[in-house]
VEXDREN-2710 file (C-alpha; in Angstrom, 1 decimal):
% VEXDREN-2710
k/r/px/py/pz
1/UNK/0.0/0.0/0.0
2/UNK/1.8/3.4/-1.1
3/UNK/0.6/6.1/1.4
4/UNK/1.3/8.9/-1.1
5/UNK/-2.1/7.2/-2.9
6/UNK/-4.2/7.1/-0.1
7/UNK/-6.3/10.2/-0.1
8/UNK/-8.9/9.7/3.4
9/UNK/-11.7/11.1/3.7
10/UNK/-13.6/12.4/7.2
11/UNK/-16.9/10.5/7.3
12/UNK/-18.6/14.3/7.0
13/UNK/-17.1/14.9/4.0
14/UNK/-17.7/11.0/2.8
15/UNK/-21.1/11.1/3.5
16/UNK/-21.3/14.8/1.7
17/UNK/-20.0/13.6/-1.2
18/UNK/-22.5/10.4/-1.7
19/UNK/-25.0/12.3/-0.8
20/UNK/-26.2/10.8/2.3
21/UNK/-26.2/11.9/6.4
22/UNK/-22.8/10.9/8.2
23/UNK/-25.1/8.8/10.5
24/UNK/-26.5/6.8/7.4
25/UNK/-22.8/6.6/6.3
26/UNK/-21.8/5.3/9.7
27/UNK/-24.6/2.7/9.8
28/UNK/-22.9/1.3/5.8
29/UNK/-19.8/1.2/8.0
30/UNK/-20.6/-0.3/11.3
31/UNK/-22.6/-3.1/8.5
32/UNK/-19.4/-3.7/6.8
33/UNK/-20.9/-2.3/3.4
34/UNK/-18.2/0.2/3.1
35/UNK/-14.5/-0.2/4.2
36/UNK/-13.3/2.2/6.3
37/UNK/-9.7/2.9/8.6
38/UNK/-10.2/3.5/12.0
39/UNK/-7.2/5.5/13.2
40/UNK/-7.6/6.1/16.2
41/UNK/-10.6/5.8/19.0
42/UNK/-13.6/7.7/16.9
43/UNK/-11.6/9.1/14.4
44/UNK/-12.5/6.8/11.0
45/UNK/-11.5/7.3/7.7
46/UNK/-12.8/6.2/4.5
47/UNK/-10.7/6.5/1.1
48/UNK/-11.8/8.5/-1.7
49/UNK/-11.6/5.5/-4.1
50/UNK/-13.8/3.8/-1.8
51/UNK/-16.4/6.3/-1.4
52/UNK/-16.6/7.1/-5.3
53/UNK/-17.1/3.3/-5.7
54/UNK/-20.0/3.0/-3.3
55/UNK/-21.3/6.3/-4.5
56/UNK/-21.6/4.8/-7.6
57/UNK/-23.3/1.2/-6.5
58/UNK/-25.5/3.0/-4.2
59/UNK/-26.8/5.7/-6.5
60/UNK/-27.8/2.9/-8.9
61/UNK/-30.0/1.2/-6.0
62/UNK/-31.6/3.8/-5.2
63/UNK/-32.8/4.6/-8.4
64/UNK/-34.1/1.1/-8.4
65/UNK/-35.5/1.6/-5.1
66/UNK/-37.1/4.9/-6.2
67/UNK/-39.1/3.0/-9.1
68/UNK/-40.3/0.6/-6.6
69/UNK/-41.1/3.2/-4.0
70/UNK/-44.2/4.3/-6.5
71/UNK/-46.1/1.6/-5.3
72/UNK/-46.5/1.3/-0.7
73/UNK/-47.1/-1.7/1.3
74/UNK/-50.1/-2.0/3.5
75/UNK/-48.2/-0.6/6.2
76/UNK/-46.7/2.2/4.4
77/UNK/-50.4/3.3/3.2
78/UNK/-52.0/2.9/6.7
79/UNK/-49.0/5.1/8.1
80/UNK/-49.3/7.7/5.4
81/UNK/-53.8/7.6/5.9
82/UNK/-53.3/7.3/9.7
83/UNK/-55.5/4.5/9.3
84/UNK/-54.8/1.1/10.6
85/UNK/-53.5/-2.0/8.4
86/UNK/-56.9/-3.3/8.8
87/UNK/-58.5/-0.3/7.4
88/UNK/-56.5/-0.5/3.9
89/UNK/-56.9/-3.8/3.6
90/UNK/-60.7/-3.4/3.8
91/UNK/-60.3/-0.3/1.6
92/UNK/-58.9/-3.1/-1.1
93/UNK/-61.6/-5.3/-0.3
94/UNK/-64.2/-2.8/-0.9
95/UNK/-62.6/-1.9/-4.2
96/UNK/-61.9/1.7/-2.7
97/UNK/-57.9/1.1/-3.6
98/UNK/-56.7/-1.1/-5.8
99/UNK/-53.6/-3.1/-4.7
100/UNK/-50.8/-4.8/-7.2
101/UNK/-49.0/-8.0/-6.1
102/UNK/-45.3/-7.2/-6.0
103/UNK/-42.5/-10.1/-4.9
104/UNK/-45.8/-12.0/-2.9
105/UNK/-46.6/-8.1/-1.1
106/UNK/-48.9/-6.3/-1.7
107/UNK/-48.8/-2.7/-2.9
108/UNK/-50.7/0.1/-3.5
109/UNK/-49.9/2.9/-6.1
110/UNK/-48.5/6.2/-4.5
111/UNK/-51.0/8.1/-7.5
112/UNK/-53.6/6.1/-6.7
113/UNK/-53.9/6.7/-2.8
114/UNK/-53.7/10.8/-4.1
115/UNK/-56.5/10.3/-6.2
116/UNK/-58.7/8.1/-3.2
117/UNK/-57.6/11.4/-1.2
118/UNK/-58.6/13.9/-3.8
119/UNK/-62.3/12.2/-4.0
120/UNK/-62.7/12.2/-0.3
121/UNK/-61.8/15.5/0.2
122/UNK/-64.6/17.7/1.6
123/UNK/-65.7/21.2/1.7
124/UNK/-66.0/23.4/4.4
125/UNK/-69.9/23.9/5.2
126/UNK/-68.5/28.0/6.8
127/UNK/-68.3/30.6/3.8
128/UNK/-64.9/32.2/4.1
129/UNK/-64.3/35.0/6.5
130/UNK/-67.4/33.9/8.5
END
């Protein structure tokens, strides 16, 4: 390993430059997903090589993770209707959403839950100013 080559980066500026929190960053590291050089006690070090390379791996899954993030889980619909699991799932039943079967889950369309919303919403009964 030639030292002259090594060009560290602090975690801040690591995580800056993927584009992600330094917690998040921490979290890759503490899971092994990125190598990193502890040099001493909490002072870690990730190379710039490193860091473009996982920049690069993890941009692409997140674009893949974007694209499947248009369509929510049960839970992920109840959490955004503050309704319970229950609820949506009787929402499906009742043909009020429809829901896709994705990898044996399944999900609702983040366009269709606006819509549901949009026909539900009500007007207020006060004139304005009143």
């Amino acid at each position: 390993m030639d030292l002259e080559e090594l060009d560290f980066l602090t975690i801040k500026d690591a995580a800056a430059l993927i584009g992600i929190t330094p917690p998040t960053l921490r979290g890759y590291v503490g899971n092994g997903d990125i190598a990193a050089y502890r040099i001493h006690r909490n002072c870690v070090r990730i190379t710039r090589a490193t860091v473009e390379r996982f920049k690069s791996e993890y941009h692409q899954t997140v674009k893949a993770e974007t694209r499947r993030a248009e369509h929510l889980t049960i839970a992920q619909t109840a959490r955004v209707l503050h309704v319970s699991q229950r609820t949506v799932i009787t929402m499906i039943q009742d043909g009020d959403l429809t829901a896709v079967t994705e990898g044996g889950v399944r999900r609702i369309a983040r366009n269709e839950i606006a819509d549901y919303l949009l026909s539900r919403k009500t007007t207020s009964s006060h004139p304005e100013g009143a």
